[in-house]
C-alpha positions in Angstrom: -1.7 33.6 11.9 1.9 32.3 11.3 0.5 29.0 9.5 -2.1 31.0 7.6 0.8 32.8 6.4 2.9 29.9 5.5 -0.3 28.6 4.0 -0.5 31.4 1.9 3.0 31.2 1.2 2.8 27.8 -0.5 -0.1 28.7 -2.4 1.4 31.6 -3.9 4.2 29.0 -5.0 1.8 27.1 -6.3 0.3 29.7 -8.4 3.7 31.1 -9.7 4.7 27.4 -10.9 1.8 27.3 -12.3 2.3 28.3 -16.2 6.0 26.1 -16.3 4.4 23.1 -15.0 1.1 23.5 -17.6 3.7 22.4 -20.5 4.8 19.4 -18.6 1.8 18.3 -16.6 -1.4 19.0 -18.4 -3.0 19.4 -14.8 -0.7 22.0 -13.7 -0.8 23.4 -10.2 -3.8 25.7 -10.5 -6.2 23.3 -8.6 -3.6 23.5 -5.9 -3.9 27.1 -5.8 -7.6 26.9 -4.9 -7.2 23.9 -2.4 -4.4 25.9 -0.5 -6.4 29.2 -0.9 -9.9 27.6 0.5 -7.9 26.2 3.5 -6.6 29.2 4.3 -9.9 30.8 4.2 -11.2 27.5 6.2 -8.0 28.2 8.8 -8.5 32.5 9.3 -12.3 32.0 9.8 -11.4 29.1 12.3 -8.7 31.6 13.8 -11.5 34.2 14.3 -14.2 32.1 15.8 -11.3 31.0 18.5 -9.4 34.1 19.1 -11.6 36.8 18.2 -12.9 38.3 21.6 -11.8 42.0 20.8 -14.2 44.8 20.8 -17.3 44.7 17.9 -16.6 47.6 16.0 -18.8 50.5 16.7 -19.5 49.1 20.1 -18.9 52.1 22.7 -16.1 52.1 24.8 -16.6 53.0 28.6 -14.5 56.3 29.4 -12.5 56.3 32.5 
């Protein structure tokens, strides 16, 4: 969870350079924004699949 916050970290950068850079670079850094935010997305769901043996939710709990 600490690289998918990084992750998101950089594409949050990416987003707020966005409009300065648009002037200089016709590109901009928008397209990075969607890379960065798809591999985050790719990354958590990864993250899930590996580490997410909790409870199902509504599942009942045995009482003790």
């Amino acid at each position: 969870l600490v690289a998918g916050a990084g992750l998101f970290a950089i594409s949050l950068t990416f987003r707020a350079v966005d409009q300065p850079f648009c002037s200089a670079w016709s590109y901009g850094t928008h397209f990075m924004w969607h890379i960065c935010n798809g591999t985050l997305l790719g990354w958590l769901i990864y993250t899930v699949i590996r580490h997410g043996d909790g409870p199902v939710r509504g599942q009942a709990t045995a009482a003790a």
